[in-house]
N, CA, C and O atoms as CSV, one atom per row, in Angstrom:
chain,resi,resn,atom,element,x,y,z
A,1,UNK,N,N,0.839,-1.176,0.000
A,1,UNK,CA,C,0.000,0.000,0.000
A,1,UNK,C,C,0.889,1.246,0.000
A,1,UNK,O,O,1.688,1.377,0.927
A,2,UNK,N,N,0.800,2.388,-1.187
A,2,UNK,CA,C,1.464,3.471,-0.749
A,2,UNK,C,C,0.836,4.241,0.279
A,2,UNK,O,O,-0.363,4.008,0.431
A,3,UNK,N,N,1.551,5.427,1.302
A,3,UNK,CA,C,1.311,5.739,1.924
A,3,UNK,C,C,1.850,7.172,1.599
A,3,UNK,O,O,2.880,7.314,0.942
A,4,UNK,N,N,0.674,8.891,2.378
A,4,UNK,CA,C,1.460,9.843,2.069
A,4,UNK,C,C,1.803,10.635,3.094
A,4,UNK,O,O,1.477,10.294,4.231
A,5,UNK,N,N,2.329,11.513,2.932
A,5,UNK,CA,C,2.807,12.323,4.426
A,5,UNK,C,C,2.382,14.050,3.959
A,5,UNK,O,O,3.065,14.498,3.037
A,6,UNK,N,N,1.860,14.507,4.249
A,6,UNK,CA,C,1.194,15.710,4.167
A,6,UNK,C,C,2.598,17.266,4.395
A,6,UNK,O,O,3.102,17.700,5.430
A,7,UNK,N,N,2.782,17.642,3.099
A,7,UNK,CA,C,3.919,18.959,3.738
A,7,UNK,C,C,3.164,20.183,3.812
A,7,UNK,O,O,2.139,20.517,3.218
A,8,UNK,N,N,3.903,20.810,4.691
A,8,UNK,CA,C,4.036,22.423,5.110
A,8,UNK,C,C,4.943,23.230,4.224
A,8,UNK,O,O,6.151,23.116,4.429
A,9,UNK,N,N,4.538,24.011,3.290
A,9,UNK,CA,C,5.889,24.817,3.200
A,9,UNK,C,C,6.038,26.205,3.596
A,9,UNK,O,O,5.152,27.053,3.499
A,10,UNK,N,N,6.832,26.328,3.902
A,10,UNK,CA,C,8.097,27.663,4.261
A,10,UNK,C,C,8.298,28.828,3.801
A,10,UNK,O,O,9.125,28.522,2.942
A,11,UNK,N,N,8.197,29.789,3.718
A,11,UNK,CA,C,8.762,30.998,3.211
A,11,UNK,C,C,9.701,31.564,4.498
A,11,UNK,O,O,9.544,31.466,5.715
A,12,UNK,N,N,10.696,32.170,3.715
A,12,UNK,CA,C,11.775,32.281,4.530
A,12,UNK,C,C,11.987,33.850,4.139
A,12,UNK,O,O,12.662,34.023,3.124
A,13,UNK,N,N,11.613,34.761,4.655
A,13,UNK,CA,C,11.366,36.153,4.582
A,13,UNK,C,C,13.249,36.746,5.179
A,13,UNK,O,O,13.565,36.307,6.285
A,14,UNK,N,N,14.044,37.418,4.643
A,14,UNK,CA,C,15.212,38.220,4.831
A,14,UNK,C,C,15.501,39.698,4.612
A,14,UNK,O,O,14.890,40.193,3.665
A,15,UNK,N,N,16.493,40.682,5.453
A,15,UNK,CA,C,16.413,41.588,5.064
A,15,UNK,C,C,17.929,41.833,4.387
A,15,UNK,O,O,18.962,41.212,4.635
A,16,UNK,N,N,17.746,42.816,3.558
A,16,UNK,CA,C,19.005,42.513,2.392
A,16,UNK,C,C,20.337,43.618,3.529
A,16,UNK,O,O,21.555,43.442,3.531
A,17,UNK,N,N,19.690,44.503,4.220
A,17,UNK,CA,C,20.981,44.933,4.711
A,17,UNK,C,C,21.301,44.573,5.972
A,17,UNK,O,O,22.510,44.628,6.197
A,18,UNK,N,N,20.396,44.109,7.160
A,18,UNK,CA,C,20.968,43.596,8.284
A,18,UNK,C,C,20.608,41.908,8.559
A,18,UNK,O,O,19.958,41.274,7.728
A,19,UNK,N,N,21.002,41.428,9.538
A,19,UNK,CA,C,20.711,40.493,10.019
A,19,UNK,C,C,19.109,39.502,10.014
A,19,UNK,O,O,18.972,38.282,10.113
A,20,UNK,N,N,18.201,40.442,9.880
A,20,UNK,CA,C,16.877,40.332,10.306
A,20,UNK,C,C,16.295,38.785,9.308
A,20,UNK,O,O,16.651,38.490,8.167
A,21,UNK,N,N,15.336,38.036,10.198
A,21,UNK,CA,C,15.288,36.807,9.600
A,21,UNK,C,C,13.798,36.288,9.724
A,21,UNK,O,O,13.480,36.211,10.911
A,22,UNK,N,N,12.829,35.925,8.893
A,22,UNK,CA,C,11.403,35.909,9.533
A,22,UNK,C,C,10.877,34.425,8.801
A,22,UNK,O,O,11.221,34.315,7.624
A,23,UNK,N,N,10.317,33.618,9.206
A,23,UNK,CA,C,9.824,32.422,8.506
A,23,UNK,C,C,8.156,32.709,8.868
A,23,UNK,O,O,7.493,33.200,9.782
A,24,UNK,N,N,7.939,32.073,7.542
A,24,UNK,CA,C,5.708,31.992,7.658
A,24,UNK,C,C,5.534,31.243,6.523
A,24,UNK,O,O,6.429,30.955,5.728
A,25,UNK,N,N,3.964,30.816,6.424
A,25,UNK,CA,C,3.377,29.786,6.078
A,25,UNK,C,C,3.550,30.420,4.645
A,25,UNK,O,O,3.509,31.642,4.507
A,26,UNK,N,N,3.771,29.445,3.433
A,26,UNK,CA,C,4.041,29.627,2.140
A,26,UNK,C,C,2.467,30.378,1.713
A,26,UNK,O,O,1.405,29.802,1.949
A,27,UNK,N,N,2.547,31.794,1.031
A,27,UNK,CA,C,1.383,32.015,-0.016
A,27,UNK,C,C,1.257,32.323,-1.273
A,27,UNK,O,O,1.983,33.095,-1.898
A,28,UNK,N,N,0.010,31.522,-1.815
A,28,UNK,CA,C,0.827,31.609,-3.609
A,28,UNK,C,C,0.849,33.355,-4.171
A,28,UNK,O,O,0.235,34.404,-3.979
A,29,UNK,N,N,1.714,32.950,-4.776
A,29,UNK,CA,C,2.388,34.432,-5.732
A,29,UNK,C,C,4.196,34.218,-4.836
A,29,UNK,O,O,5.239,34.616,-5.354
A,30,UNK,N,N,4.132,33.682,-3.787
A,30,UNK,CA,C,5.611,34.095,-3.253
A,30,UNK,C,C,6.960,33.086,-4.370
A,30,UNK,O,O,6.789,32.070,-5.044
A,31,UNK,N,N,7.639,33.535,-4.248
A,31,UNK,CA,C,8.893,33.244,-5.348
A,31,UNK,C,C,10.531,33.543,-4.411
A,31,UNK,O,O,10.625,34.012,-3.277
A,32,UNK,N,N,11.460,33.179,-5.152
A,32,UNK,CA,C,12.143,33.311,-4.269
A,32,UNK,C,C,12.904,34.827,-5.099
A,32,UNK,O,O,12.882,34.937,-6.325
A,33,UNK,N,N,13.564,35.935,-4.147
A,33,UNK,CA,C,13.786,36.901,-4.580
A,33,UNK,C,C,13.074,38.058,-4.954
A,33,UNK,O,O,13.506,39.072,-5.504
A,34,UNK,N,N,11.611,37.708,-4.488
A,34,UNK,CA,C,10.922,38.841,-4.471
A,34,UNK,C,C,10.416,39.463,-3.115
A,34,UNK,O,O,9.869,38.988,-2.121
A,35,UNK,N,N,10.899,40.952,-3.556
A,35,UNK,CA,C,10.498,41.665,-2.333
A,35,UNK,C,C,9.157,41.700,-1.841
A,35,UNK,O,O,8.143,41.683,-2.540
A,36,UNK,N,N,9.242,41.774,0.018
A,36,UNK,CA,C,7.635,41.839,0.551
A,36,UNK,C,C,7.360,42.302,1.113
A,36,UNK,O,O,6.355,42.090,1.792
A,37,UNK,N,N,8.344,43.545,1.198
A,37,UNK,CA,C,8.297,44.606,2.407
A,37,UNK,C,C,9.237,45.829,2.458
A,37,UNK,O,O,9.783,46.323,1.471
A,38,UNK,N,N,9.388,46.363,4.055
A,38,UNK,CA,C,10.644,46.297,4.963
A,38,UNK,C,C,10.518,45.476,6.022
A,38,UNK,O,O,9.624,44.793,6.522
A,39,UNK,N,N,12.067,45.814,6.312
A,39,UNK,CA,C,12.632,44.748,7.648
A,39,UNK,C,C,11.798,45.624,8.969
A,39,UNK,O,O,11.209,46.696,8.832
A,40,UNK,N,N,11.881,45.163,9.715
A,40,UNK,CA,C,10.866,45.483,11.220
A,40,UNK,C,C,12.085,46.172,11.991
A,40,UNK,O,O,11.806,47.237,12.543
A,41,UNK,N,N,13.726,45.595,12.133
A,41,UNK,CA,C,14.464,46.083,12.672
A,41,UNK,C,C,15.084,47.393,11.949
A,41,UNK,O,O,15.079,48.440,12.598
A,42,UNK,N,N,15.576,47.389,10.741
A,42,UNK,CA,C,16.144,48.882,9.939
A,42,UNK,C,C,15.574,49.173,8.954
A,42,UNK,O,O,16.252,49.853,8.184
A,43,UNK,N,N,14.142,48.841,8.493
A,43,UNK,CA,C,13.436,49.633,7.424
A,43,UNK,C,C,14.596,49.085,5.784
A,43,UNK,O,O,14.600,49.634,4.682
A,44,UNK,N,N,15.091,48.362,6.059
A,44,UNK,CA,C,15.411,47.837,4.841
A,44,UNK,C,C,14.818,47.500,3.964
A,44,UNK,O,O,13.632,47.825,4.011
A,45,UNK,N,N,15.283,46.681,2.699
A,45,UNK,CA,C,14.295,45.783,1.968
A,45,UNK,C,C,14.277,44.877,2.078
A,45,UNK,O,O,15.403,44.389,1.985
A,46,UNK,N,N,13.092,43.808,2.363
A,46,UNK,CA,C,12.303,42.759,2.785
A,46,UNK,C,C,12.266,41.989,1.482
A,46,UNK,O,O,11.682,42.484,0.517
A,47,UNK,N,N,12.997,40.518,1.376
A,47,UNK,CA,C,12.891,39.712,-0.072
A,47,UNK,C,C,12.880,37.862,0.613
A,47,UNK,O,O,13.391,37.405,1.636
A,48,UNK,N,N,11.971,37.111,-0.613
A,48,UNK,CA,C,11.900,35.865,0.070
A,48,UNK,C,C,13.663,35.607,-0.546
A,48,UNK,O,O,14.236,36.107,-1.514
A,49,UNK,N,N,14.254,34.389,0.737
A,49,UNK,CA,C,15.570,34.033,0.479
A,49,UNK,C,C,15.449,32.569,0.025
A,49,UNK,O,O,16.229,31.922,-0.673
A,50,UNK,N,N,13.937,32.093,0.753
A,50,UNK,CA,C,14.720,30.451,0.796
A,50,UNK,C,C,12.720,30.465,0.643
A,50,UNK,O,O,11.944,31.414,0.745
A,51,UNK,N,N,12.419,28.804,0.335
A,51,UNK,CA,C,11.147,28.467,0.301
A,51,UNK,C,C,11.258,26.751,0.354
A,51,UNK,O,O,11.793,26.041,-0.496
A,52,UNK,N,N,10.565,26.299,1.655
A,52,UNK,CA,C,11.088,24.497,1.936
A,52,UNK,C,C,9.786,24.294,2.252
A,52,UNK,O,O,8.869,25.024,2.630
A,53,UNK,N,N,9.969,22.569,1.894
A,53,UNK,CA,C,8.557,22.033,2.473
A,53,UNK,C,C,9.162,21.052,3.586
A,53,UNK,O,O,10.140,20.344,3.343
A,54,UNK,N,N,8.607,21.062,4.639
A,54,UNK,CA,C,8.669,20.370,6.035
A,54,UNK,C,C,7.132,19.407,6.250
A,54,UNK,O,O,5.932,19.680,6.217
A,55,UNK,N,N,8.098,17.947,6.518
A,55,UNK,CA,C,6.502,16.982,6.500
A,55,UNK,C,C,5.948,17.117,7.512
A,55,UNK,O,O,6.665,17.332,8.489
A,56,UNK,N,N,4.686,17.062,7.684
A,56,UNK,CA,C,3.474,16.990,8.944
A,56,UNK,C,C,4.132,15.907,9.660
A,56,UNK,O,O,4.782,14.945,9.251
A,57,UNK,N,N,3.709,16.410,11.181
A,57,UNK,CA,C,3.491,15.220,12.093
A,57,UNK,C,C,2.295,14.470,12.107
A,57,UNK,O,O,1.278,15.098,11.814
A,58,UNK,N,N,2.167,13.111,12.417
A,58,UNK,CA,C,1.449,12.168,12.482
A,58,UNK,C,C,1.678,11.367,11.772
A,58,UNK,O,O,2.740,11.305,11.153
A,59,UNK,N,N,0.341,10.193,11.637
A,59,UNK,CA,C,0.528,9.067,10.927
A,59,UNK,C,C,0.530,9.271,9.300
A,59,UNK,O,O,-0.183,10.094,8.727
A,60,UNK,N,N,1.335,8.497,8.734
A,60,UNK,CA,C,0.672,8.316,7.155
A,60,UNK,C,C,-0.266,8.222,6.452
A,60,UNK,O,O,-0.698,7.123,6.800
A,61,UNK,N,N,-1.064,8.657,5.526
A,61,UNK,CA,C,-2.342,8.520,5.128
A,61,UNK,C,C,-2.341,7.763,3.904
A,61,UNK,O,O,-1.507,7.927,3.013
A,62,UNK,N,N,-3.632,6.629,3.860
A,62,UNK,CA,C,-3.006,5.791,2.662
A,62,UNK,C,C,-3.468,6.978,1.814
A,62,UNK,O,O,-4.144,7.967,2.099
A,63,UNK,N,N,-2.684,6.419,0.282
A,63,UNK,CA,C,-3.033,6.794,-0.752
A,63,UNK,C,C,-4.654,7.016,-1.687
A,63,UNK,O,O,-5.138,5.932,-2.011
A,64,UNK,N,N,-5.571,8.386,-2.168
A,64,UNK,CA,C,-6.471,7.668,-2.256
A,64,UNK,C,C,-7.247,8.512,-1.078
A,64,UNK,O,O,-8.287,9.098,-1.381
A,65,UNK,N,N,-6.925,8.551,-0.223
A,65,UNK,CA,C,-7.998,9.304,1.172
A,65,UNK,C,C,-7.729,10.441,1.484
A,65,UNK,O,O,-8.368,11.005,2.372
């Protein structure tokens, strides 16, 4: 029986001149390298860096359900 595992993905929100680092739930239109803001700490510019999918906890779900 295959079995599936349900992902989460990631947006990984950065600011291009300081340190500043923000992760949230993936929404469509996001890409990587496009700006989505400013930064909260120096009013910088706000761009996605990174975008991952992380599997759910729990059991496997068969295939099909």
């Amino acid at each position: 029986m295959i079995t599936l595992r349900g992902m989460r993905t990631i947006t990984v929100l950065q600011c291009e001149k300081c340190d500043y680092k923000e992760e949230r739930e993936f929404q469509v239109g996001d890409y990587v390298l496009k700006r989505v803001g400013e930064c909260a700490k120096c009013k910088g510019p706000l761009y996605i860096s990174m975008i991952y999918g992380v599997p759910e906890k729990g059991p496997p779900r068969p295939y099909g359900y």
